[in-house]
N, CA, C and O atoms as a GROMACS GRO file, in nm:
protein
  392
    1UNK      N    1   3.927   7.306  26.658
    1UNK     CA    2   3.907   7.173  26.713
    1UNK      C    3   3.757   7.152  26.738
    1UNK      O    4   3.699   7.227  26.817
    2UNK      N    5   3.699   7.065  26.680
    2UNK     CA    6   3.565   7.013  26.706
    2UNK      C    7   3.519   6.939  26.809
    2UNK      O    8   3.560   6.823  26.811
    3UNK      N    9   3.433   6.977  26.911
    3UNK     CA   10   3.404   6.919  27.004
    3UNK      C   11   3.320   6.803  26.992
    3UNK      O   12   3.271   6.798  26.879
    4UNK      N   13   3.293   6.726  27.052
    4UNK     CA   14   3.169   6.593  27.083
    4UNK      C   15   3.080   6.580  27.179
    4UNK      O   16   3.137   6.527  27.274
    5UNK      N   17   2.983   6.598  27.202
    5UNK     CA   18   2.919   6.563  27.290
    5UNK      C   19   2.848   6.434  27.296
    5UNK      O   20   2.790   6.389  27.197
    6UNK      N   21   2.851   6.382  27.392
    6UNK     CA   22   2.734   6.238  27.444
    6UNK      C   23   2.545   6.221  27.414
    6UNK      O   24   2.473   6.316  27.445
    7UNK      N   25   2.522   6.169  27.389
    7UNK     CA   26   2.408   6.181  27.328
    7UNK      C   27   2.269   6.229  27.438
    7UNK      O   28   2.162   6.286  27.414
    8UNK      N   29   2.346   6.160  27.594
    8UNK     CA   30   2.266   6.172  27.683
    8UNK      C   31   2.291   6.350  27.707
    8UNK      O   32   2.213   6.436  27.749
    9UNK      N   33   2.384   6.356  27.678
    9UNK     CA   34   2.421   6.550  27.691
    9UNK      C   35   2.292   6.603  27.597
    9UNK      O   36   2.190   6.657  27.642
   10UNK      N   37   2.316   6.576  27.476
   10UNK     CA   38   2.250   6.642  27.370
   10UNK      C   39   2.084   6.631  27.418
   10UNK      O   40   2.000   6.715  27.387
   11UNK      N   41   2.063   6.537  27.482
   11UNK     CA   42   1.915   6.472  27.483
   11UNK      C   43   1.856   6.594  27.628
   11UNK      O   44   1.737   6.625  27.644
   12UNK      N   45   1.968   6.645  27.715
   12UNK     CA   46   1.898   6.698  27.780
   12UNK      C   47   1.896   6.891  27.784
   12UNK      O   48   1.838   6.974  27.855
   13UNK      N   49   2.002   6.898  27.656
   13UNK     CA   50   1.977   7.019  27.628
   13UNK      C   51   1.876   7.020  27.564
   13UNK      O   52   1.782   7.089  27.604
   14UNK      N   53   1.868   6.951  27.456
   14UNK     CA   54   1.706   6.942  27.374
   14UNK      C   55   1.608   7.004  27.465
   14UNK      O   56   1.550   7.112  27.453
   15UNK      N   57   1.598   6.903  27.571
   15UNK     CA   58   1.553   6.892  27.671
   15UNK      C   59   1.483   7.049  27.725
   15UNK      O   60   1.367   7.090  27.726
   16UNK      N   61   1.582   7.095  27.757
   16UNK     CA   62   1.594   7.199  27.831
   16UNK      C   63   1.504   7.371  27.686
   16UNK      O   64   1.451   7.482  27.691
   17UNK      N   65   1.542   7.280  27.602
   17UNK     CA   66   1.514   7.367  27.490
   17UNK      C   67   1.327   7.404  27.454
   17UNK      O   68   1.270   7.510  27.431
   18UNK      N   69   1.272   7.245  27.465
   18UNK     CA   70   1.185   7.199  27.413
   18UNK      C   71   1.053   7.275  27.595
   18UNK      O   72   0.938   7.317  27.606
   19UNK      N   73   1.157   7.252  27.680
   19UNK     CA   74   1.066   7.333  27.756
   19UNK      C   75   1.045   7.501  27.761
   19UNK      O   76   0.959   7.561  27.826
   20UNK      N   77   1.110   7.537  27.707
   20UNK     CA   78   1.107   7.706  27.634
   20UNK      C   79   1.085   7.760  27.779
   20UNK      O   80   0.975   7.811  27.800
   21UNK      N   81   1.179   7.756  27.886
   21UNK     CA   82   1.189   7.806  28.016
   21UNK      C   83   1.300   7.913  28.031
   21UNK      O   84   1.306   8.004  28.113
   22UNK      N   85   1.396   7.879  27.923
   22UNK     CA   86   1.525   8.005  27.844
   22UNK      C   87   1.493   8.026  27.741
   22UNK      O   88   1.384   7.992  27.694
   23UNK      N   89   1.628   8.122  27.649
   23UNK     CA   90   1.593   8.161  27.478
   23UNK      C   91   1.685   8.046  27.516
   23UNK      O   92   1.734   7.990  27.614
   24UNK      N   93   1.679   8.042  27.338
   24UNK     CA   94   1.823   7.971  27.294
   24UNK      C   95   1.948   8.017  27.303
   24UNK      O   96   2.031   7.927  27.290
   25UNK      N   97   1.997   8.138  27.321
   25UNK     CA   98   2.036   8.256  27.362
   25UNK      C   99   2.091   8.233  27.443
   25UNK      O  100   2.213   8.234  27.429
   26UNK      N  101   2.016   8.190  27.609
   26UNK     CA  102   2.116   8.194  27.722
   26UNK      C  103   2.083   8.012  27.739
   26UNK      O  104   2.076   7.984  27.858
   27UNK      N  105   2.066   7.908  27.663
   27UNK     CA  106   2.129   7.769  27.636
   27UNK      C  107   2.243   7.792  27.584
   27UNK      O  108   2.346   7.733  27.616
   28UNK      N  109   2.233   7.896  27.487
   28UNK     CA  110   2.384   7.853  27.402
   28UNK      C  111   2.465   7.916  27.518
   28UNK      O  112   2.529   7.843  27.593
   29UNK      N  113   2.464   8.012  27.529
   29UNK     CA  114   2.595   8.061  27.637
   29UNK      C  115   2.588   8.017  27.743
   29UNK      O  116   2.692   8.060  27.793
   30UNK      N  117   2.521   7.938  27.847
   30UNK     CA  118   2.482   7.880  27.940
   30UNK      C  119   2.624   7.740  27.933
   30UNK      O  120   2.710   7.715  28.018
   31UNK      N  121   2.598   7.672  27.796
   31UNK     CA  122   2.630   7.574  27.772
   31UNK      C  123   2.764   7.566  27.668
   31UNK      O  124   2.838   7.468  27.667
   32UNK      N  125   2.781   7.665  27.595
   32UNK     CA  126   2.908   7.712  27.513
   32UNK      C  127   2.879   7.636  27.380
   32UNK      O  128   2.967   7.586  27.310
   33UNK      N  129   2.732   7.634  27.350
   33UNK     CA  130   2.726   7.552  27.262
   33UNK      C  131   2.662   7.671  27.128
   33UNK      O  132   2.572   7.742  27.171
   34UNK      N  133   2.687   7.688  27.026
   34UNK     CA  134   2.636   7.800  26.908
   34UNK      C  135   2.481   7.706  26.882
   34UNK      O  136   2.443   7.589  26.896
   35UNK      N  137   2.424   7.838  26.837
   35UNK     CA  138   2.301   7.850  26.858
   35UNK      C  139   2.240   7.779  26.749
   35UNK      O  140   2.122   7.744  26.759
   36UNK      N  141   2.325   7.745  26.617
   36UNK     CA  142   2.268   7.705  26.522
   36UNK      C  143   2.293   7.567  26.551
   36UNK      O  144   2.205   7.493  26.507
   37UNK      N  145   2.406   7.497  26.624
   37UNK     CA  146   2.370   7.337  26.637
   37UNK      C  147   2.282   7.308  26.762
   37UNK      O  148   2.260   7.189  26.787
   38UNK      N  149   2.231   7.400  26.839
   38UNK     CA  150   2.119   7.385  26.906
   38UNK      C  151   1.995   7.362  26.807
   38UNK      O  152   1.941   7.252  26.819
   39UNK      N  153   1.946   7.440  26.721
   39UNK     CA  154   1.843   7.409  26.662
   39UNK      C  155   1.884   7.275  26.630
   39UNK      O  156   1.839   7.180  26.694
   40UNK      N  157   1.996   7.254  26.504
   40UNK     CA  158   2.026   7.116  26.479
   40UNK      C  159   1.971   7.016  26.541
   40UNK      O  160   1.883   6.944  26.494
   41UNK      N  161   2.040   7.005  26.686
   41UNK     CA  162   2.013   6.923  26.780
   41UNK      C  163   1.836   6.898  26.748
   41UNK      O  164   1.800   6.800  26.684
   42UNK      N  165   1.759   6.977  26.790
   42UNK     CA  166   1.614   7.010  26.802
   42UNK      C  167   1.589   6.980  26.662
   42UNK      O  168   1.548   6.867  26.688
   43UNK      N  169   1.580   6.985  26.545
   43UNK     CA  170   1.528   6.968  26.450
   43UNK      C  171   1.556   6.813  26.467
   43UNK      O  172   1.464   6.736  26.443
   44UNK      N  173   1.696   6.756  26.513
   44UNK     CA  174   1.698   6.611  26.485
   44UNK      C  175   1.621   6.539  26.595
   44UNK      O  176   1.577   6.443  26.532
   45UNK      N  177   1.591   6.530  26.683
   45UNK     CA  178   1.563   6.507  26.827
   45UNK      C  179   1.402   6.472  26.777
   45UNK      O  180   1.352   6.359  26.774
   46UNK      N  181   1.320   6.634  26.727
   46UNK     CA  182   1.175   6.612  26.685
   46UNK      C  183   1.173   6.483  26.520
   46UNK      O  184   1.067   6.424  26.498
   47UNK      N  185   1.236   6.470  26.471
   47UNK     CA  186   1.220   6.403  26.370
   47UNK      C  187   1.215   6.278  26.363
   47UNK      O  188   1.150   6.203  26.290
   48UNK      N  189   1.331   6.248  26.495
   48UNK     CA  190   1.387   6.087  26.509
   48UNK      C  191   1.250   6.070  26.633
   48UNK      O  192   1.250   5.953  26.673
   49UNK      N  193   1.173   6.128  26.680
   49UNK     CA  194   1.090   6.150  26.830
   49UNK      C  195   0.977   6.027  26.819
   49UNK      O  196   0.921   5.979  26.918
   50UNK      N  197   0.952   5.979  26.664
   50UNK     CA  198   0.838   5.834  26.647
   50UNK      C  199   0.883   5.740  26.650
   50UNK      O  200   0.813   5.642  26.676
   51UNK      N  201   1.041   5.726  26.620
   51UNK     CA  202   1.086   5.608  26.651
   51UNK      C  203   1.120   5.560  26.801
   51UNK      O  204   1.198   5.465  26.808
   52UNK      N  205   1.070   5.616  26.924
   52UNK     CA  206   1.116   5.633  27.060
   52UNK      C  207   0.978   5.528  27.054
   52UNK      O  208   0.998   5.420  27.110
   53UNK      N  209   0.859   5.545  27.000
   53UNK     CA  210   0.782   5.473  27.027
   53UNK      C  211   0.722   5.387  26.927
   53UNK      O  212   0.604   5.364  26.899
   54UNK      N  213   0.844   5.339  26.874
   54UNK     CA  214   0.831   5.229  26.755
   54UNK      C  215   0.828   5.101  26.852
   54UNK      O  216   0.875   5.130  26.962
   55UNK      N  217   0.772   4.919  26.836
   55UNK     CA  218   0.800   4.838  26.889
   55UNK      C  219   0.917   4.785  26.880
   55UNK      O  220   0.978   4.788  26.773
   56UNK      N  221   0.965   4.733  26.982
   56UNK     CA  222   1.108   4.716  26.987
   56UNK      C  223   1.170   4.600  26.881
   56UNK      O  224   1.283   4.591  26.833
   57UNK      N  225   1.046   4.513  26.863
   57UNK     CA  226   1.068   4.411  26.791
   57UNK      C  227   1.080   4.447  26.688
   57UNK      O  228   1.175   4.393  26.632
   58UNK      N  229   1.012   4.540  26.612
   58UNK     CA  230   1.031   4.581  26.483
   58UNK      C  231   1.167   4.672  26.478
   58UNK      O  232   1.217   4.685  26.366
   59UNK      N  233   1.224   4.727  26.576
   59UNK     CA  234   1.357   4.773  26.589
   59UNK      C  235   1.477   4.691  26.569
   59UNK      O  236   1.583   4.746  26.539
   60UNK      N  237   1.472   4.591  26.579
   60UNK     CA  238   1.565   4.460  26.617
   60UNK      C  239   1.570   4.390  26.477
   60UNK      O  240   1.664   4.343  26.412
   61UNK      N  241   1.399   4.400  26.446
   61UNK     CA  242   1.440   4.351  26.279
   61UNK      C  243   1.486   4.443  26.146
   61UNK      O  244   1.525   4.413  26.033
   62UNK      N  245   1.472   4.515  26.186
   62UNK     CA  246   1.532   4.639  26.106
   62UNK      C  247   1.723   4.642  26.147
   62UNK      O  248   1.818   4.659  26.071
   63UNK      N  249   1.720   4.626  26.243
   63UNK     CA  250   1.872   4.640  26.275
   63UNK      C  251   1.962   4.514  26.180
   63UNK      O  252   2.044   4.505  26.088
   64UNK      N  253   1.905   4.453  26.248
   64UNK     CA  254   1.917   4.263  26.195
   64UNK      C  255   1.942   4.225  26.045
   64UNK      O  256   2.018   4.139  26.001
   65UNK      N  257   1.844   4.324  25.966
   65UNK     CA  258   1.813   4.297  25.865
   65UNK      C  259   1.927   4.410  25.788
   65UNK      O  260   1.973   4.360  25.685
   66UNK      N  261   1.974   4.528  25.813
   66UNK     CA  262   2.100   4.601  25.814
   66UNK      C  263   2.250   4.518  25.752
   66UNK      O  264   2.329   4.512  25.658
   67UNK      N  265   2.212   4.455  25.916
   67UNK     CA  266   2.358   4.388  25.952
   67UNK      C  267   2.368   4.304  25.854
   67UNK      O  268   2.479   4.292  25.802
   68UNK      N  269   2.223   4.202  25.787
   68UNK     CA  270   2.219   4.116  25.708
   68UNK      C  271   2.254   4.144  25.555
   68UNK      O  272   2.291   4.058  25.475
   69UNK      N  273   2.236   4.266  25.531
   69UNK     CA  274   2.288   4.339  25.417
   69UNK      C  275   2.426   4.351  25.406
   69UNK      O  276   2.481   4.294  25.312
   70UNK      N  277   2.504   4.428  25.501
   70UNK     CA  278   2.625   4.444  25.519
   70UNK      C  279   2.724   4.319  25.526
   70UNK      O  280   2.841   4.311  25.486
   71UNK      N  281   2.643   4.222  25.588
   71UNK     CA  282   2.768   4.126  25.559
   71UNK      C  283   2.760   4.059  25.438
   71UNK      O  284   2.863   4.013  25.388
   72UNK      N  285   2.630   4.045  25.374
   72UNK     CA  286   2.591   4.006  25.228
   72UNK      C  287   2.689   4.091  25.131
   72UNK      O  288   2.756   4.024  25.053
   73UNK      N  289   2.703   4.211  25.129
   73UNK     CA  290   2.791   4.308  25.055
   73UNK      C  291   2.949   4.243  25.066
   73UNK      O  292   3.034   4.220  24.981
   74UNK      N  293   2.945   4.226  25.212
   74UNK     CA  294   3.094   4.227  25.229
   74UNK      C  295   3.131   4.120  25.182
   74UNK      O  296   3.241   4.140  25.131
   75UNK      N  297   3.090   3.974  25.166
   75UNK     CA  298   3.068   3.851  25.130
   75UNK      C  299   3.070   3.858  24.989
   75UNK      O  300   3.164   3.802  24.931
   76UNK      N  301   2.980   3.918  24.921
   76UNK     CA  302   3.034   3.916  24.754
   76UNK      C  303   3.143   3.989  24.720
   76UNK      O  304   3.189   3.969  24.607
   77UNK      N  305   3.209   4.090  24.807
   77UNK     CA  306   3.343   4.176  24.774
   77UNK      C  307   3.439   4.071  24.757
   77UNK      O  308   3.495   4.039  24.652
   78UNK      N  309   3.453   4.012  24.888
   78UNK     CA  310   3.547   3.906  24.897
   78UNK      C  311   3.510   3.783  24.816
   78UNK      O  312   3.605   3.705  24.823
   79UNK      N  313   3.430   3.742  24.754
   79UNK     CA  314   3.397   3.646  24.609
   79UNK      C  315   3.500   3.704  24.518
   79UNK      O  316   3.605   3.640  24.506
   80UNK      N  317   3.482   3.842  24.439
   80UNK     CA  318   3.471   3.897  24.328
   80UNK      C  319   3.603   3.912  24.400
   80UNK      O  320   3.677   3.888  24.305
   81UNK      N  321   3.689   3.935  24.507
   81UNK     CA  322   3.865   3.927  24.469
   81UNK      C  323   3.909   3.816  24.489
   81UNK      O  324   4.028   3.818  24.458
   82UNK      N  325   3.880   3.720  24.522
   82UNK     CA  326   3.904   3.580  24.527
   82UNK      C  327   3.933   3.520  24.377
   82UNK      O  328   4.034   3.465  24.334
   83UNK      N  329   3.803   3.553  24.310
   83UNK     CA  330   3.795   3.521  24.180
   83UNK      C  331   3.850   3.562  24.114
   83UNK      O  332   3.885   3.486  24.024
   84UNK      N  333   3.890   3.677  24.107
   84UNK     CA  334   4.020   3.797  24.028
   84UNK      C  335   4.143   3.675  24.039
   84UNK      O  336   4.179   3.604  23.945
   85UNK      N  337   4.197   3.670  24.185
   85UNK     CA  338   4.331   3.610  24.240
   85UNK      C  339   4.287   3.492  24.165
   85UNK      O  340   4.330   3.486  24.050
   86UNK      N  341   4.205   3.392  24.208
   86UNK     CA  342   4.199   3.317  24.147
   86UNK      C  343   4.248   3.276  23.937
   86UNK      O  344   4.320   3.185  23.898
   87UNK      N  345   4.193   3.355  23.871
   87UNK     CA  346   4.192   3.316  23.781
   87UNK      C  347   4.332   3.408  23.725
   87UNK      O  348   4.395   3.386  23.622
   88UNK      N  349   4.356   3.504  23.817
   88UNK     CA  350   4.542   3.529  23.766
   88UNK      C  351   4.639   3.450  23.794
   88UNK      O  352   4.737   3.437  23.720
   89UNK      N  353   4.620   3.380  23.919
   89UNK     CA  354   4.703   3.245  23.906
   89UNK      C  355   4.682   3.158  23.837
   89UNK      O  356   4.781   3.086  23.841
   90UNK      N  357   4.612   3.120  23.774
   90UNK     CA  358   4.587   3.013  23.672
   90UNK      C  359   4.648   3.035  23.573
   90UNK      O  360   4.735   2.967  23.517
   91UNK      N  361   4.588   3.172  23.536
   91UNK     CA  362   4.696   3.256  23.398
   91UNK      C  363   4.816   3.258  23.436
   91UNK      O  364   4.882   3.228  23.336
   92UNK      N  365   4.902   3.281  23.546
   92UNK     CA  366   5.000   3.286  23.558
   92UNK      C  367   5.095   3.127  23.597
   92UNK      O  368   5.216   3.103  23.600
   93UNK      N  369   5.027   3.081  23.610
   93UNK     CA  370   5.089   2.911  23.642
   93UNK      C  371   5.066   2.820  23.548
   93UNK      O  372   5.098   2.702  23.562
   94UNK      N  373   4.985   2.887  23.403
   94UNK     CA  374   4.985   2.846  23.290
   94UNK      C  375   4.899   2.694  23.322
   94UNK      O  376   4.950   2.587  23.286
   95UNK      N  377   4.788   2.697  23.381
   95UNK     CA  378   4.674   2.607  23.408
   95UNK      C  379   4.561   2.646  23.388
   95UNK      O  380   4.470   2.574  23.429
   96UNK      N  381   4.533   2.755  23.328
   96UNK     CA  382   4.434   2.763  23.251
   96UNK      C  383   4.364   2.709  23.212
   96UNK      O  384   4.326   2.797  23.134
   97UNK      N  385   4.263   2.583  23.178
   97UNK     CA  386   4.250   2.517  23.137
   97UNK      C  387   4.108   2.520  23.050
   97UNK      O  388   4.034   2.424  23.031
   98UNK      N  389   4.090   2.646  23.005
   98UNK     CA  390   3.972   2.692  22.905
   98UNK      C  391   4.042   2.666  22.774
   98UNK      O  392   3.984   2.689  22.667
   0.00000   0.00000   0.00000
């Protein structure tokens, strides 16, 4: 069974990591957590660490601009089966009219 943790969890083992006041050693058993998704944690934590001080505005348009994709995608899916249905009923109700 795979556990989950909360992000605010993860953020303060990092935490706890990044101050090198334990090994990783007695975090992991401290915390019951294996030692290799501790690094994990820490490798992701330092990587994602420039976007903490990205402007927020430019965060918002990036998000925005996501969302603006995704519903653009989802919007031509539903065209392209519309148009399917569409033109099999025609064929099938013999109104075709090409």
């Amino acid at each position: 069974m795979r556990k989950h943790y909360t992000a605010a969890f993860k953020a303060q083992v990092v935490v706890e990591l990044l101050k090198e006041e334990k090994t990783v050693s007695q975090i992991s058993s401290e915390y019951g957590i294996h030692f290799t998704m501790l690094h994990k944690w820490k490798k992701t934590a330092l990587e994602n660490l420039a976007s903490v001080f990205e402007d927020e505005e430019k965060k918002s348009t990036t998000v925005l601009k996501k969302q603006h994709e995704k519903e653009t995608e989802e919007l031509y899916s539903k065209i392209g089966k519309l148009s399917t249905q569409l033109e099999w009923l025609k064929k099938k109700s013999g109104l075709d009219v090409e």
